[in-house]
KEKE-96207 format. One record per atom (N, C-alpha, C, CB): atom name; x, y, z; residue number from 1. Coordinates in steps of 0.2 Angstrom, whole numbers, plus 5000, padded with zeros to 4 digits. Glycine has a CB too. Layout:
N
<r CA,<X,Y,Z>,NUM> ...
//
This chain:
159
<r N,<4984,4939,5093>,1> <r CA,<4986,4936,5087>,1> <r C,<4981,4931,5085>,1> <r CB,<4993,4933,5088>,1> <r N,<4978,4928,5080>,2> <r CA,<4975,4925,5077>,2> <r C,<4979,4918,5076>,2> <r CB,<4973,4929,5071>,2> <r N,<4975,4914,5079>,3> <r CA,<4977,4906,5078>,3> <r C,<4975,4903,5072>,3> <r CB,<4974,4903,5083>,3> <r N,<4979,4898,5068>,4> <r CA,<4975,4895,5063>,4> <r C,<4975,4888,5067>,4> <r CB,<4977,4895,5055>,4> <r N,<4974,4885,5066>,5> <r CA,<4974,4877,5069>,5> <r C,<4974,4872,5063>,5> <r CB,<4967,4875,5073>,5> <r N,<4980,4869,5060>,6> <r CA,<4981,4864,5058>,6> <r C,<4980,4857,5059>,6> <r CB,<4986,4866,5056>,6> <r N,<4972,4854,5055>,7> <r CA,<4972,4846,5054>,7> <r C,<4976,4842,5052>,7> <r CB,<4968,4843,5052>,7> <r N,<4976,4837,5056>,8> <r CA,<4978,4830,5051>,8> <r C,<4975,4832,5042>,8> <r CB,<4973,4822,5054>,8> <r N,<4973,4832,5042>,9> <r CA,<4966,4830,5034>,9> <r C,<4972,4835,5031>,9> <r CB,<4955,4834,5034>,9> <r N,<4974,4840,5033>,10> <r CA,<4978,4845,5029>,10> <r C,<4973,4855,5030>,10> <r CB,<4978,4840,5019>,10> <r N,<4969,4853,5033>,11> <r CA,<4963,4857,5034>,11> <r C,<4967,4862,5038>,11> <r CB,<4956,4854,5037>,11> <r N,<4965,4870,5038>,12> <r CA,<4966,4874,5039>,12> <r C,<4959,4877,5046>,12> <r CB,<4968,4877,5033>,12> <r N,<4960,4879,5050>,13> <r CA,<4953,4881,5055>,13> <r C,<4955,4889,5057>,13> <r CB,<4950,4876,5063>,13> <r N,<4954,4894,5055>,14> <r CA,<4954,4899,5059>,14> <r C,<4951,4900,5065>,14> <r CB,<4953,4903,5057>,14> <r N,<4953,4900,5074>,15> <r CA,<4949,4900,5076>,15> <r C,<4945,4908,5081>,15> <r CB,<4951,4896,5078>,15> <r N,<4947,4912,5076>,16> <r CA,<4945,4919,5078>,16> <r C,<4939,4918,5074>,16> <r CB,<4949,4927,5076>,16> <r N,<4936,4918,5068>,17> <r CA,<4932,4916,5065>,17> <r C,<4927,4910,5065>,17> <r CB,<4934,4916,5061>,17> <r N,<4930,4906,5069>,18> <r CA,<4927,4897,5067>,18> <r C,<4924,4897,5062>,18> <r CB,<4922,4894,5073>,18> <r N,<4929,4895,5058>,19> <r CA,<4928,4893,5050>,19> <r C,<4935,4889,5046>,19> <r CB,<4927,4901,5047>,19> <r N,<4935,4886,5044>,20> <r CA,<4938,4882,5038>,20> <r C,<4944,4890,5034>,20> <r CB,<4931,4878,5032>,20> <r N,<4947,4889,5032>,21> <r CA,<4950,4895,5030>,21> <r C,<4957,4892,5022>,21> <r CB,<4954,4899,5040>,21> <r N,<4958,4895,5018>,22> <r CA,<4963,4893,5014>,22> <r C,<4970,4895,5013>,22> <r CB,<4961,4894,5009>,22> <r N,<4974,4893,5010>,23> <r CA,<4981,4897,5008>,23> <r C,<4979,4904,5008>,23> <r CB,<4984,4894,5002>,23> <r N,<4972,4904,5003>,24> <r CA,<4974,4910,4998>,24> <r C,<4969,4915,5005>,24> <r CB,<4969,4908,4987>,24> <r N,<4966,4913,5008>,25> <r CA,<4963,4918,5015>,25> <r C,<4970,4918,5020>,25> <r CB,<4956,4912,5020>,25> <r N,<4974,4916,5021>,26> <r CA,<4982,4916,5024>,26> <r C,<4985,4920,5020>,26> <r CB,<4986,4909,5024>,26> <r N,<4984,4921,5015>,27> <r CA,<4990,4924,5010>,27> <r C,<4985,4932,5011>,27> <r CB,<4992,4920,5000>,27> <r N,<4978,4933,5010>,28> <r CA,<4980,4940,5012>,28> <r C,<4976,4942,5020>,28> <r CB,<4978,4946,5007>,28> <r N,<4978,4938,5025>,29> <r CA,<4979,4940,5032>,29> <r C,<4987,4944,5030>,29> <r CB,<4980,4932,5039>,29> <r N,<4991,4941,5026>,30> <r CA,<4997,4944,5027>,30> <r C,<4999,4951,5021>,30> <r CB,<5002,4938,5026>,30> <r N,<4994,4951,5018>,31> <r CA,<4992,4956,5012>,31> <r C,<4991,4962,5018>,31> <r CB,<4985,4952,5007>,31> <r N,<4985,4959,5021>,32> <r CA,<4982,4965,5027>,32> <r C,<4985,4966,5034>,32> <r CB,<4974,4963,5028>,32> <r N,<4992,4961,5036>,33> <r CA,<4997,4964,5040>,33> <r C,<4994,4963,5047>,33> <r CB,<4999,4971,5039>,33> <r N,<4990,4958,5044>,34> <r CA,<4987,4953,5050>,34> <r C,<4989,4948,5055>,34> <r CB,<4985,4950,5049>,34> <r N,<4994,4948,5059>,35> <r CA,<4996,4944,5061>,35> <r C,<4992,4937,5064>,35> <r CB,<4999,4947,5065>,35> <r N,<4996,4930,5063>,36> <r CA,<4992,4925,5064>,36> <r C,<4999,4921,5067>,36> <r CB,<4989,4922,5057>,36> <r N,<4995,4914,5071>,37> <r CA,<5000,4908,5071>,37> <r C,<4996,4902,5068>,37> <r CB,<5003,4906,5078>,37> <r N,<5001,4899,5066>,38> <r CA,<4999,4892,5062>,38> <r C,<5000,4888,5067>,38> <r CB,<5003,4889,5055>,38> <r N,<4996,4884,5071>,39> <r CA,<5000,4878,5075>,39> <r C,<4996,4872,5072>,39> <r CB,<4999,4879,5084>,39> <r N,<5000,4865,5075>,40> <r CA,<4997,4858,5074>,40> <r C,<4990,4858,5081>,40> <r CB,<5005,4852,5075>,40> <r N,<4986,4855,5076>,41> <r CA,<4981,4855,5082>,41> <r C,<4981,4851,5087>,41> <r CB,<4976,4854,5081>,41> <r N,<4985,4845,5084>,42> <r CA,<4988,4840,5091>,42> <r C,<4993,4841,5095>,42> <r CB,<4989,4834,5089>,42> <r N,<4997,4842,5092>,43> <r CA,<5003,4845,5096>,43> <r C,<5005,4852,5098>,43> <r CB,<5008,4843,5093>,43> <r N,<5003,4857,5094>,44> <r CA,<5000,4864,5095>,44> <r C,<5007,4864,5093>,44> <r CB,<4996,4867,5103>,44> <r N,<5013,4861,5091>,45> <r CA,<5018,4865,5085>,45> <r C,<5016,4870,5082>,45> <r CB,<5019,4862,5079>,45> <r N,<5022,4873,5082>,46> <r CA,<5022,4881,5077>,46> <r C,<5023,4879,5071>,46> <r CB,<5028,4887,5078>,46> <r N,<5019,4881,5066>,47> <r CA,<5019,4878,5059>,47> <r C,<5020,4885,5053>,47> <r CB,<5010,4873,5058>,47> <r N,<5019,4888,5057>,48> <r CA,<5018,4896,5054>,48> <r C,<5023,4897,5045>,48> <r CB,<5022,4903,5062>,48> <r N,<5029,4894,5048>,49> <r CA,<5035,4896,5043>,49> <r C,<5032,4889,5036>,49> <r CB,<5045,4894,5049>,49> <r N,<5029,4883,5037>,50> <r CA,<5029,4880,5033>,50> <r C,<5024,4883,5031>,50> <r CB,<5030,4874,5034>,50> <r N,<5020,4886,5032>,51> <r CA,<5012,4887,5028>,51> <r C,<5013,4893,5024>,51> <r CB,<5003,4888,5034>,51> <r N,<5019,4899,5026>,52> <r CA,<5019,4902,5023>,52> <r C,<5022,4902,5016>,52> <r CB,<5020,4904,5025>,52> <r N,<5028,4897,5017>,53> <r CA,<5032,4893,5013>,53> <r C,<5027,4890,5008>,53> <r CB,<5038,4887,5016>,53> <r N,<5023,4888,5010>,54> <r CA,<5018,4884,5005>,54> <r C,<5013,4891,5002>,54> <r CB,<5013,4876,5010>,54> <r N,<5012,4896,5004>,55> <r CA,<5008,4901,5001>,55> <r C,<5012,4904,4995>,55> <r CB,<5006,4907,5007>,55> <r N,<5019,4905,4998>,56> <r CA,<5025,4907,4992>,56> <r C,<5026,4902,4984>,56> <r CB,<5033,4905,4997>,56> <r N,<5026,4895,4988>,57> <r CA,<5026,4890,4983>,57> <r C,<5020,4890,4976>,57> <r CB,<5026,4885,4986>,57> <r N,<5015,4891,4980>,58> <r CA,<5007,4892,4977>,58> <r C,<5009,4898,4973>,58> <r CB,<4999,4893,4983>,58> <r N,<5011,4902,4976>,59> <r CA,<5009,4911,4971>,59> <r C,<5014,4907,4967>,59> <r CB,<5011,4922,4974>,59> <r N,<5019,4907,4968>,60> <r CA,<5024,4905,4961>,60> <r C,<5020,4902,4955>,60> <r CB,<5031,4899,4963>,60> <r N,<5019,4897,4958>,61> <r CA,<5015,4891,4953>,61> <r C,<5007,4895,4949>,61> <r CB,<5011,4884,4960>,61> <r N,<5005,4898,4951>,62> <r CA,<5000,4900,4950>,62> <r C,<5002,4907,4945>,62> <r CB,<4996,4901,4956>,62> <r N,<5006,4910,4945>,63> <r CA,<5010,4916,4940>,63> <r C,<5015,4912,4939>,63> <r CB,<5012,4923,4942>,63> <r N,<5018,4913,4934>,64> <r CA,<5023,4910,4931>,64> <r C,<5028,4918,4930>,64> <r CB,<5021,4906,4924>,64> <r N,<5025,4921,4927>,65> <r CA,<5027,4928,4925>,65> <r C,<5030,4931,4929>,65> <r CB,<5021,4933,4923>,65> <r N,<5027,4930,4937>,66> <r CA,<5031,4935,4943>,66> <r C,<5034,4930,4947>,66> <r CB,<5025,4940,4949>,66> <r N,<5039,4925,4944>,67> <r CA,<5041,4922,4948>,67> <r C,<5047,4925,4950>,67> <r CB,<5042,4916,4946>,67> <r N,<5048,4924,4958>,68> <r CA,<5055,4925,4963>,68> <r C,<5059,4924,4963>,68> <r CB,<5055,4925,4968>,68> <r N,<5057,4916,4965>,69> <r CA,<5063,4911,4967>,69> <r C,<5064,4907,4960>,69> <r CB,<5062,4904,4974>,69> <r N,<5070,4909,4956>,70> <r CA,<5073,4904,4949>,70> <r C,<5075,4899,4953>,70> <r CB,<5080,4906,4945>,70> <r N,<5076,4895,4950>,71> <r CA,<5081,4887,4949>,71> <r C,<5086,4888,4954>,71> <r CB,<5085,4885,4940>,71> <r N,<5091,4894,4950>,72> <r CA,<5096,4895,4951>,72> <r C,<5097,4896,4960>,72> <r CB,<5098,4900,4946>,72> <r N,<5090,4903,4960>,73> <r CA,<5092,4907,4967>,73> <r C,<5092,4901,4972>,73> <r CB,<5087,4914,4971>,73> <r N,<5085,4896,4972>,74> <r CA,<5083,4890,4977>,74> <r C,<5090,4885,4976>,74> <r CB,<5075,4885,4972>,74> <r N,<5094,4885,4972>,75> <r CA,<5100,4880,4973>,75> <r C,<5105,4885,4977>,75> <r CB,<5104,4877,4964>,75> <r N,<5106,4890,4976>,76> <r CA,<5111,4895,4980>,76> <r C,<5109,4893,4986>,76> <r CB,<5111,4904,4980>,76> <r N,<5101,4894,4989>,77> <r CA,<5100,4894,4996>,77> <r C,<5101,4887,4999>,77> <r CB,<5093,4897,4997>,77> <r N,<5100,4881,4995>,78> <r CA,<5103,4874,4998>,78> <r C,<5110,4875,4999>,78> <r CB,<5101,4868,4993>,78> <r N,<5113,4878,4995>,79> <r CA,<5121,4879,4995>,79> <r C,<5123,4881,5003>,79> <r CB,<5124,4887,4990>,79> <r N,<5119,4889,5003>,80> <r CA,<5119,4893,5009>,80> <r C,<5119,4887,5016>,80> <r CB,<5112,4898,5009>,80> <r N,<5114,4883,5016>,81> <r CA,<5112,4879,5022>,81> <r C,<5116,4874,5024>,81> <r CB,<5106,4875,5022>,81> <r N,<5121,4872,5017>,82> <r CA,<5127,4866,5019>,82> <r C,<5132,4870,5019>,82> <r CB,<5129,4860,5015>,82> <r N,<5133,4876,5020>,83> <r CA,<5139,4880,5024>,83> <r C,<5141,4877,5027>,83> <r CB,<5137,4884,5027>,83> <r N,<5149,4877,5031>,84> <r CA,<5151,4875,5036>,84> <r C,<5148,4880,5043>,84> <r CB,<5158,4875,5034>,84> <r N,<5147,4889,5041>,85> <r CA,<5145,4894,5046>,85> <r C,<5141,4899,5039>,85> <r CB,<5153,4899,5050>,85> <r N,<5133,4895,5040>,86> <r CA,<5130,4898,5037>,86> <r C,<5129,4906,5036>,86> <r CB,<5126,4895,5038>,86> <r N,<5129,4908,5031>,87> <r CA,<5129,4918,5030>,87> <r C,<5122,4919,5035>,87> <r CB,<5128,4922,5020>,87> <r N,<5122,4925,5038>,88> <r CA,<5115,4927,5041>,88> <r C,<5110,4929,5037>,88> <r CB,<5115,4931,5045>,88> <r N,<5109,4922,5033>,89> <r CA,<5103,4928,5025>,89> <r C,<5097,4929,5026>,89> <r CB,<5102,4924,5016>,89> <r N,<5095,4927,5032>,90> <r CA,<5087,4928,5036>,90> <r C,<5088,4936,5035>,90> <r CB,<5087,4924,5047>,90> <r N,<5093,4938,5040>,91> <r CA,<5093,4945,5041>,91> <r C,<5094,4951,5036>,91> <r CB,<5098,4946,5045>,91> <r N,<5097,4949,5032>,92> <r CA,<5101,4950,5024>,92> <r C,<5093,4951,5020>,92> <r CB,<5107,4942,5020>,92> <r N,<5091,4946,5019>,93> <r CA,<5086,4946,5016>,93> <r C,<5080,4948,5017>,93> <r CB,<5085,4942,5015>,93> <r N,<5078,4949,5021>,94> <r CA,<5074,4955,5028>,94> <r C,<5075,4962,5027>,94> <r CB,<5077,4954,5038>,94> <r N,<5081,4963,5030>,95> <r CA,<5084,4970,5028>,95> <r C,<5081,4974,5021>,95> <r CB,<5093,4969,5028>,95> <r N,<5085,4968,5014>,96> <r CA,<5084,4969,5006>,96> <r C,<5077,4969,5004>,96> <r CB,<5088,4964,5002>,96> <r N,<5074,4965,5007>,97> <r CA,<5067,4965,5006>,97> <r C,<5062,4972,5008>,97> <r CB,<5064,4960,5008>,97> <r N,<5066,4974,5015>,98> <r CA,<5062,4980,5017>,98> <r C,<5062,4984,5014>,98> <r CB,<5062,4982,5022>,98> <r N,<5069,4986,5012>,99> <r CA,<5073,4994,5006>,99> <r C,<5069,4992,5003>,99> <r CB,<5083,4994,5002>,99> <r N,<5069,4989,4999>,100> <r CA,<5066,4987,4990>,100> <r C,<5060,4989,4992>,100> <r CB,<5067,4978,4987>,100> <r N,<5056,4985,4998>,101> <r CA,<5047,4988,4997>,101> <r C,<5047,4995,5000>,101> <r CB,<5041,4982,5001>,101> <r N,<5051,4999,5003>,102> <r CA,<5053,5006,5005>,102> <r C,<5052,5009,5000>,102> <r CB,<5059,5008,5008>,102> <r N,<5058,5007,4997>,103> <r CA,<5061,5011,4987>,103> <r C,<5053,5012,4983>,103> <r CB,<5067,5003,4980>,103> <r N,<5051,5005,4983>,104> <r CA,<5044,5005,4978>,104> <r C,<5039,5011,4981>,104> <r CB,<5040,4996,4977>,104> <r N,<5037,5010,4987>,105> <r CA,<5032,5014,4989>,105> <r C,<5034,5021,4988>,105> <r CB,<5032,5012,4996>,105> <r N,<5041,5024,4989>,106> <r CA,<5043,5031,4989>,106> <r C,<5044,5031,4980>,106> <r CB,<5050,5034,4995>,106> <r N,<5042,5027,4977>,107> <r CA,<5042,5029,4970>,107> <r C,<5034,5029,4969>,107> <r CB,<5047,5023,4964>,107> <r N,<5030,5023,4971>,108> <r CA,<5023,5027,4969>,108> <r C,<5020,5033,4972>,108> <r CB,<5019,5023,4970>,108> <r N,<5025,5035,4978>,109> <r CA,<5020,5043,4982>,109> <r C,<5024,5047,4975>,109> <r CB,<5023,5047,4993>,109> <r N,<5030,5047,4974>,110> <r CA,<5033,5049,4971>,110> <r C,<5030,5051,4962>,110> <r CB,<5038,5046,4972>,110> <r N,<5026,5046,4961>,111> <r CA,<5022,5046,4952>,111> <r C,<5016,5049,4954>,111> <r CB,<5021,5039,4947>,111> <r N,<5012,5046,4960>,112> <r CA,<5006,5049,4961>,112> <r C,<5008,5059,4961>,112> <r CB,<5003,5044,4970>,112> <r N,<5012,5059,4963>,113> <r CA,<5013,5066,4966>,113> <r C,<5015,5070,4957>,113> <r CB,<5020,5068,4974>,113> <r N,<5018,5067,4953>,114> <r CA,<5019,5066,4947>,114> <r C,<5013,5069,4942>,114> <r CB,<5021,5060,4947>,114> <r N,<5007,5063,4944>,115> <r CA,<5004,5062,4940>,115> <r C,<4997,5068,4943>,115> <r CB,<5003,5054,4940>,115> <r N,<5000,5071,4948>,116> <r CA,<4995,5076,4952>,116> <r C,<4995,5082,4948>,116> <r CB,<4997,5078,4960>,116> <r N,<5002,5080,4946>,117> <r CA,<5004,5088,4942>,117> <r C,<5005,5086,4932>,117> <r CB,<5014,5091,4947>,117> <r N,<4999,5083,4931>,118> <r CA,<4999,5081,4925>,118> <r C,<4995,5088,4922>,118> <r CB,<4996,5072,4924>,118> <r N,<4997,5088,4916>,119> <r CA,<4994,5095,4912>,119> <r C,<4987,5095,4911>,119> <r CB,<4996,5096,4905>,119> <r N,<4984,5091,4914>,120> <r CA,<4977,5090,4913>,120> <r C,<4975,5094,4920>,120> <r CB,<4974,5082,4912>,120> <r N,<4980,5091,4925>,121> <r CA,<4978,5095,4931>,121> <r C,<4980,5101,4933>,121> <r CB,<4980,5091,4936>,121> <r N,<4984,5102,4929>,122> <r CA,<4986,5109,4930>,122> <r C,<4983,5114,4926>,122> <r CB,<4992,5110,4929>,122> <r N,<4981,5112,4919>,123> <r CA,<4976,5117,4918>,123> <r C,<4970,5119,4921>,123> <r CB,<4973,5115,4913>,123> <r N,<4964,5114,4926>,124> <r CA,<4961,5113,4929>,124> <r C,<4963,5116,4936>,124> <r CB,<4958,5108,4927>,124> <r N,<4968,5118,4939>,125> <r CA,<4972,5122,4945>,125> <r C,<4972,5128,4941>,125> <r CB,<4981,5120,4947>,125> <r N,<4975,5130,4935>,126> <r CA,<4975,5135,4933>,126> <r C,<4965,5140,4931>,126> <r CB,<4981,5134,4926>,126> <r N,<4964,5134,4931>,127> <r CA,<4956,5137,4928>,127> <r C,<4951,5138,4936>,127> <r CB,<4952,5129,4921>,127> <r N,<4954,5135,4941>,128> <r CA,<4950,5137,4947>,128> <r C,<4955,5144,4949>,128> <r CB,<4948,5131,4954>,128> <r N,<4961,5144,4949>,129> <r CA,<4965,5151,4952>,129> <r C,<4960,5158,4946>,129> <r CB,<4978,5150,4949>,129> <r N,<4960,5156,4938>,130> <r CA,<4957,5161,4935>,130> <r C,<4951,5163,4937>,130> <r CB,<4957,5160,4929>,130> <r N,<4944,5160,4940>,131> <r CA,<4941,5161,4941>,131> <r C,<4941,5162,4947>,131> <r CB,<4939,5158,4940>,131> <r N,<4942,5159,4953>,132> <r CA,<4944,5164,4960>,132> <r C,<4946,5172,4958>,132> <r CB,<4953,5162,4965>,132> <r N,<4953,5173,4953>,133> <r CA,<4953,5180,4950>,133> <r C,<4948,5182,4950>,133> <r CB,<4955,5181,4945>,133> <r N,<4945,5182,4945>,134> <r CA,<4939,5186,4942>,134> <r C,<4933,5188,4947>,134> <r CB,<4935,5181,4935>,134> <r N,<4932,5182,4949>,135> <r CA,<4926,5185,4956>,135> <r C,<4928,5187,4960>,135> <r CB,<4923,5180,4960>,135> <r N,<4934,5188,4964>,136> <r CA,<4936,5192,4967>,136> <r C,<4940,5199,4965>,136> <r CB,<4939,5189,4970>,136> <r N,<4941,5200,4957>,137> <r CA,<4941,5206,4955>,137> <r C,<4934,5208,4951>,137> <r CB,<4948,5206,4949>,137> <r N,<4929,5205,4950>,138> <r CA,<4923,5208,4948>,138> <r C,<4919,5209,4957>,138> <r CB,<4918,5203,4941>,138> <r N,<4920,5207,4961>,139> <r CA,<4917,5208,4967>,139> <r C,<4919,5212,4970>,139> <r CB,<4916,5204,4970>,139> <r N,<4925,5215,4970>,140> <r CA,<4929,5221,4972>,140> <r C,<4926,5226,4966>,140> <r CB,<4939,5220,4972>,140> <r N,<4927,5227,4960>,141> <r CA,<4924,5231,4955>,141> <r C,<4916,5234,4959>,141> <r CB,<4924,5227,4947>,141> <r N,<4911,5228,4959>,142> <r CA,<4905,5230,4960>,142> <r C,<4904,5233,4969>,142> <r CB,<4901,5223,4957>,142> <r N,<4910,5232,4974>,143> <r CA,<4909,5232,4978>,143> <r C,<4913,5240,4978>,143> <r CB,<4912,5226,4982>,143> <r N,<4917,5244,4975>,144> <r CA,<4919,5248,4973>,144> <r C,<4915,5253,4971>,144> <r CB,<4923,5246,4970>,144> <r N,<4910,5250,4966>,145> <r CA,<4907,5257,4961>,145> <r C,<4900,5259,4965>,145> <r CB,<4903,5254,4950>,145> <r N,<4899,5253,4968>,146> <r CA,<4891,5253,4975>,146> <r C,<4895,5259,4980>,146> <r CB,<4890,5242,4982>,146> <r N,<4901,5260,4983>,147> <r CA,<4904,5262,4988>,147> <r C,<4905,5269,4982>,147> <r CB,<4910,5257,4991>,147> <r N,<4907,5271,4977>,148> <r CA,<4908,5276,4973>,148> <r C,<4899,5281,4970>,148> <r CB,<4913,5271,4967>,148> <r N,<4894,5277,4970>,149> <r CA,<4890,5276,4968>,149> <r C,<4886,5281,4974>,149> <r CB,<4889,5269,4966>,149> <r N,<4888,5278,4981>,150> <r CA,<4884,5281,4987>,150> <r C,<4888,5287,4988>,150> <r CB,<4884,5277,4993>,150> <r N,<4893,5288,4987>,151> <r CA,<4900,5295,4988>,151> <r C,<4894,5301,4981>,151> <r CB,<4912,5290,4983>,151> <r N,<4895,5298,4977>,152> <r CA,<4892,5301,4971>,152> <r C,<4886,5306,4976>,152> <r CB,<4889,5294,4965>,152> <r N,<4881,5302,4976>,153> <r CA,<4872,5302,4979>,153> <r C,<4874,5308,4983>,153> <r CB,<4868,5295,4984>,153> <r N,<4879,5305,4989>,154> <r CA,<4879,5311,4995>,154> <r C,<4882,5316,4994>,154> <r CB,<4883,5309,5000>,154> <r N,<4884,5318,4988>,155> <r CA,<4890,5324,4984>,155> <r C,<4884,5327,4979>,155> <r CB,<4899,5320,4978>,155> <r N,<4881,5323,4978>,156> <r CA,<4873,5328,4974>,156> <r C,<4867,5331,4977>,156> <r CB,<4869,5324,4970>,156> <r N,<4868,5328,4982>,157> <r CA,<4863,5331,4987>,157> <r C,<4866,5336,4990>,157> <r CB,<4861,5327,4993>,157> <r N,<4871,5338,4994>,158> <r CA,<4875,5344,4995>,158> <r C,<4875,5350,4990>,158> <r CB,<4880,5342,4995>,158> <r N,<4876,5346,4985>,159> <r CA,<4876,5353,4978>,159> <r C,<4868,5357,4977>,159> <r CB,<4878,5349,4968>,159> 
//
């Protein structure tokens, strides 16, 4: 697993690379299913859950358009935490997120496979099956009349 090493200064150090490293280099380690830990470099704390939280906050900020967390849901989830027997929405939300990116994926094999069979492509299936035809019925023909051709020869010479 890939360490990052969190400074004081706020600095980030990857030390599989020894290099300085950013949110947005943290955000796709997890893009690319990279596993890492965040720790404090003094205390070697696990930091992992806040830096991600802060990679979440940045994409929010930075699209507006694909925001996640409304107003509203971020106030439910403070709701959730002063629970007297908080709901298990770690697990809930794990679970829903996985379905959901399951669902999406078997809808894009699902259009890709779609789009495989678009009319453009199928004319161009249909136009290599026609031509397999043809050479294999004009190569049988010519392979036929050569074989007919020598039957002929050997039947004239007799006569």
């Amino acid at each position: 697993m890939r360490v990052i090493r969190k400074y004081a200064n706020r600095r980030l150090y990857d030390t599989q690379q020894s290099r300085y490293v950013t949110l947005e280099d943290l955000r796709q380690l997890v893009l690319d299913s990279e596993p890492f830990r965040v720790e404090d470099a003094k205390s070697g704390e696990d930091l992992t859950r806040t830096i991600l939280l802060s990679i979440i906050i940045e994409q929010e900020q930075a699209d507006g358009d694909a925001e996640v967390f409304s107003n509203d849901l971020l106030a439910q989830f403070i709701r959730v935490y002063d629970m007297a027997q908080p709901l298990p929405l770690a697990r809930y939300l794990e679970q829903g997120t996985r379905l959901m990116m399951e669902q999406q994926q078997r809808m894009q094999d699902q259009w890709q496979q779609a789009m495989r069979h678009s009319p453009m492509e199928l004319m161009r299936e249909l136009a290599e099956e026609n031509m397999k035809f043809w050479q294999q019925t004009i190569g049988q023909a010519t392979g036929a009349g050569s074989q007919e051709g020598s039957k002929d020869k050997e039947g004239d010479g007799k006569g």
